[in-house]
C-alpha positions as CSV (number, residue, x, y, z in Angstrom):
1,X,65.7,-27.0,65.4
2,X,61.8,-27.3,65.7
3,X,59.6,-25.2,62.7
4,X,56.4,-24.3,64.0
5,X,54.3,-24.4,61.5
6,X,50.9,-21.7,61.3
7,X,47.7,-22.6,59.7
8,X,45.0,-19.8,59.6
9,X,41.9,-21.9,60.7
10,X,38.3,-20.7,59.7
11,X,35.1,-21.0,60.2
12,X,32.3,-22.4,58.3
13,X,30.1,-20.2,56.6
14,X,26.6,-20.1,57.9
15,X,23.7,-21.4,55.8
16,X,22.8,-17.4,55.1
17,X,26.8,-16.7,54.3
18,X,27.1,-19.5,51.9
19,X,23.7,-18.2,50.2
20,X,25.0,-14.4,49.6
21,X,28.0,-16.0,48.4
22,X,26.1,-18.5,45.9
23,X,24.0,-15.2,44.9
24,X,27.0,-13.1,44.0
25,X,28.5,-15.9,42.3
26,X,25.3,-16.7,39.8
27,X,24.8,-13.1,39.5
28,X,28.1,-12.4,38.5
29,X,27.4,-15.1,35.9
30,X,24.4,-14.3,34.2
31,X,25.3,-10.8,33.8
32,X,28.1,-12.1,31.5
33,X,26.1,-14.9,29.7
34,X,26.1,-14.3,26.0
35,X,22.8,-16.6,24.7
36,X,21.9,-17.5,21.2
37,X,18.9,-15.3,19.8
38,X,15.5,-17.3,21.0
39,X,17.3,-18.1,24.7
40,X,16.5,-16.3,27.8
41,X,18.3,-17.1,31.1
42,X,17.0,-16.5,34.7
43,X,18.6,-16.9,38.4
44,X,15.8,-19.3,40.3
45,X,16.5,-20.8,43.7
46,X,20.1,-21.2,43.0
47,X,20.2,-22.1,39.5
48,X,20.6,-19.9,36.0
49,X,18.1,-21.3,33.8
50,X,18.4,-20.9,30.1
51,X,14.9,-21.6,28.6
52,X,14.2,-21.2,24.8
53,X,11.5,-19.0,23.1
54,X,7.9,-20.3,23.9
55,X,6.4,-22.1,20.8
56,X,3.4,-20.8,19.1
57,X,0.5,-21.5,21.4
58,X,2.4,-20.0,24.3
59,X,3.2,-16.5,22.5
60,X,-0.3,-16.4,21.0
61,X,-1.8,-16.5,24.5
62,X,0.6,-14.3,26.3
63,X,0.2,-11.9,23.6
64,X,-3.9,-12.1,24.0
65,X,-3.2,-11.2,27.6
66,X,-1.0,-8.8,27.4
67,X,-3.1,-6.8,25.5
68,X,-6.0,-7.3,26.9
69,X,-4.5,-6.2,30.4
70,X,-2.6,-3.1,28.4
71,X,-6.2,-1.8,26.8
72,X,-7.7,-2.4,30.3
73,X,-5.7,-0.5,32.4
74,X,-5.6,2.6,30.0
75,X,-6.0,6.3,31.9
76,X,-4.4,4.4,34.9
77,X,-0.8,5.0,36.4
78,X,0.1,1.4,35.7
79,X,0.6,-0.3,31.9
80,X,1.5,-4.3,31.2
81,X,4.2,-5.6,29.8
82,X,6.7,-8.5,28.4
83,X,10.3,-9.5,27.7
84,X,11.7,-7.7,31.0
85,X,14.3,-8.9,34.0
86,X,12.1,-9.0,37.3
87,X,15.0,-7.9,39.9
88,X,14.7,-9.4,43.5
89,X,17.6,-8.7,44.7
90,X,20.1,-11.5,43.3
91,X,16.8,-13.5,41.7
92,X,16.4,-13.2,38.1
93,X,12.6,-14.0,36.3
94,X,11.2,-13.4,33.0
95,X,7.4,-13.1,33.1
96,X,5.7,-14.1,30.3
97,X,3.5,-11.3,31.6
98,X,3.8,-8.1,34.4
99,X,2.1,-4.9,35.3
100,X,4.0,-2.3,36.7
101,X,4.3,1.5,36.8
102,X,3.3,3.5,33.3
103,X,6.7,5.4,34.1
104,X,9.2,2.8,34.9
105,X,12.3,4.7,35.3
106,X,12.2,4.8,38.6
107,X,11.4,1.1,38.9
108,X,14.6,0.0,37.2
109,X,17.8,-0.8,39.1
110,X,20.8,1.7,38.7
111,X,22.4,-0.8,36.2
112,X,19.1,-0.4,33.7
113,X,19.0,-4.3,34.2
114,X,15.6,-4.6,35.4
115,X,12.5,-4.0,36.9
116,X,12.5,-4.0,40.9
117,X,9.6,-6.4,41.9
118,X,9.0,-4.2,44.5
119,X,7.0,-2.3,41.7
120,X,5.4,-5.0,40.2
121,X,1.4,-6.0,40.9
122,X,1.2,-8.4,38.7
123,X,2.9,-11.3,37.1
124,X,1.1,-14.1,34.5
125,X,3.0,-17.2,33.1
126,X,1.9,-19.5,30.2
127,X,2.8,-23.3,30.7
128,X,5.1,-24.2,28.4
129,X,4.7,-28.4,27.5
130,X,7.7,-30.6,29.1
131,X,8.4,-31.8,33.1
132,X,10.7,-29.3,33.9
133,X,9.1,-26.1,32.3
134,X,5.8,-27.1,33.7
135,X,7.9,-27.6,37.3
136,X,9.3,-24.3,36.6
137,X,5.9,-22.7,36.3
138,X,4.0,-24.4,38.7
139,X,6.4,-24.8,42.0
140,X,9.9,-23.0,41.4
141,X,8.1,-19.6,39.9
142,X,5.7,-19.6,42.4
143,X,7.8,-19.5,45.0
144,X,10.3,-17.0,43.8
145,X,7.3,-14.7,43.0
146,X,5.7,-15.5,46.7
147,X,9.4,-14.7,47.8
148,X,9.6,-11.4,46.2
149,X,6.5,-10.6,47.7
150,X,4.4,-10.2,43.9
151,X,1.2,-9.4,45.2
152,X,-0.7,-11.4,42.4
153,X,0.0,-14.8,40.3
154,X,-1.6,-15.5,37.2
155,X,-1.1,-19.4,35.7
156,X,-2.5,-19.9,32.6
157,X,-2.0,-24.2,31.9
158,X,-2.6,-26.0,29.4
159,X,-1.1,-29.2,30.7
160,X,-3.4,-29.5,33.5
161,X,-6.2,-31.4,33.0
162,X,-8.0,-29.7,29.8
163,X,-6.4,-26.8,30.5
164,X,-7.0,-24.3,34.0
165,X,-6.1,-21.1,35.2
166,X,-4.9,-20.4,38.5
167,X,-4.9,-17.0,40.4
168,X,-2.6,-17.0,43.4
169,X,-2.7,-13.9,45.7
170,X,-1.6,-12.5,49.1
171,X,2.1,-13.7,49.1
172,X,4.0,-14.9,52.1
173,X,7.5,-13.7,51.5
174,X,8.6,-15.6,54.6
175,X,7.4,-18.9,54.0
176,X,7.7,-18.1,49.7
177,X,3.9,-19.4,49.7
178,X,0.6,-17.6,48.3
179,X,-1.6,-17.9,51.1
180,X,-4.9,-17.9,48.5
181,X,-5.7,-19.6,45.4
182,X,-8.7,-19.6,43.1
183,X,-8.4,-22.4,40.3
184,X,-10.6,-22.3,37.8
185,X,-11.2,-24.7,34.6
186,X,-10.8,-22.9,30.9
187,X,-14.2,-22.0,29.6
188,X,-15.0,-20.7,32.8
189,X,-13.9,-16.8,33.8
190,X,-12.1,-15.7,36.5
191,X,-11.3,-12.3,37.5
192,X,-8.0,-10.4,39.3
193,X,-9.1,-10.0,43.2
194,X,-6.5,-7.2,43.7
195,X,-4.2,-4.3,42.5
196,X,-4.3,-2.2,39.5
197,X,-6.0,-5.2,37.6
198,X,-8.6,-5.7,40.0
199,X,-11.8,-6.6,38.0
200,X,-10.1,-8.1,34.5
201,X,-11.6,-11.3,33.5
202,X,-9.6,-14.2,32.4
203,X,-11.5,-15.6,29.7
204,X,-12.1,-18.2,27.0
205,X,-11.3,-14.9,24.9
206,X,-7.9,-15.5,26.4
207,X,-7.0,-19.3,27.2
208,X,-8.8,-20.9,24.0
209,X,-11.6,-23.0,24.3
210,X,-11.1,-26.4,26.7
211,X,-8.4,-28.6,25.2
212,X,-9.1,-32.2,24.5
């Protein structure tokens, strides 16, 4: 007697399968990651990354900005902010940094996990010292925040030179590029082109003087 044996034969997930699979499969993950006080995890191009607490420098200067923005935005619809999840839809980021709506009920998703970056103007990291955190800043942040479409990019580096900050603005989603940049060395001011920050001066007030 012949057995016929019968496999099931599928096909190969596409490229853009594979990814919504990887997404639900990281998302799934960090929403059940249990991190030590001082840790913070994100989901970045396909990766959770668990970075610690910023050392001194780095929460001195985030906190200079983030009040600075918070005092000049006063009597407007939009207030800054620090220590939230920036949702894009499976993406996970932690701005050092963000403007968004004074009310951000409606901005948050229907788990209360986040902010949508769909209501966010505005989003400012300070470099933190190592390879991979200033990679993190400088390339893989960039082009998750060009991705979500985050209308303006603040980098405030110490590790470049003696020290520069960069303003990135009008985001490619597409292409997960910022199609204009204005890099300017500390000591000298630059100002937000766009968005409910328009006009606010990023200063030696802010950054510090030049490093040596």
């Amino acid at each position: 007697m012949t057995t016929l044996l019968c496999e099931r034969t599928e096909a190969p997930m596409t490229t853009s399968e594979a990814e919504v699979d990887l997404d639900g499969a990281l998302w799934q993950a960090w929403k059940t990651l249990e991190l030590p006080e001082g840790f913070h995890a994100e989901i970045v191009e396909g990766f959770i990354e668990v970075s610690p607490t910023g050392r001194s420098r780095h929460g001195i200067v985030s906190n200079r900005l983030r009040r600075r923005v918070e005092k000049f935005l006063e009597g407007g619809d939009c207030a800054a902010y620090q220590d939230m999840n920036i949702l894009h839809g499976r993406k996970v980021l932690i701005p050092d940094v963000f403007v968004a709506p004074e009310d951000l009920e409606e901005a948050l998703d229907e788990d209360g996990l986040g902010v949508s970056a769909e209501s966010v103007a505005l989003v400012a990291e300070v470099v933190s010292p190592g390879r991979d955190a200033t990679e993190r800043d400088r390339v893989r942040r960039r082009r998750a925040y060009a991705r979500a479409g985050i209308p303006v990019y603040v980098l405030i580096d110490d590790f470049d030179g003696h020290g520069t900050v960069t303003v990135l603005t009008s985001p490619s989603p597409k292409e997960a590029v910022y199609a204009a940049e204005i890099r300017v060395p500390y000591g000298t001011a630059v100002e937000i082109p766009d968005g409910p920050a328009k006009g606010f001066a990023i200063t030696e007030e802010i950054t510090g003087e030049p490093l040596d």
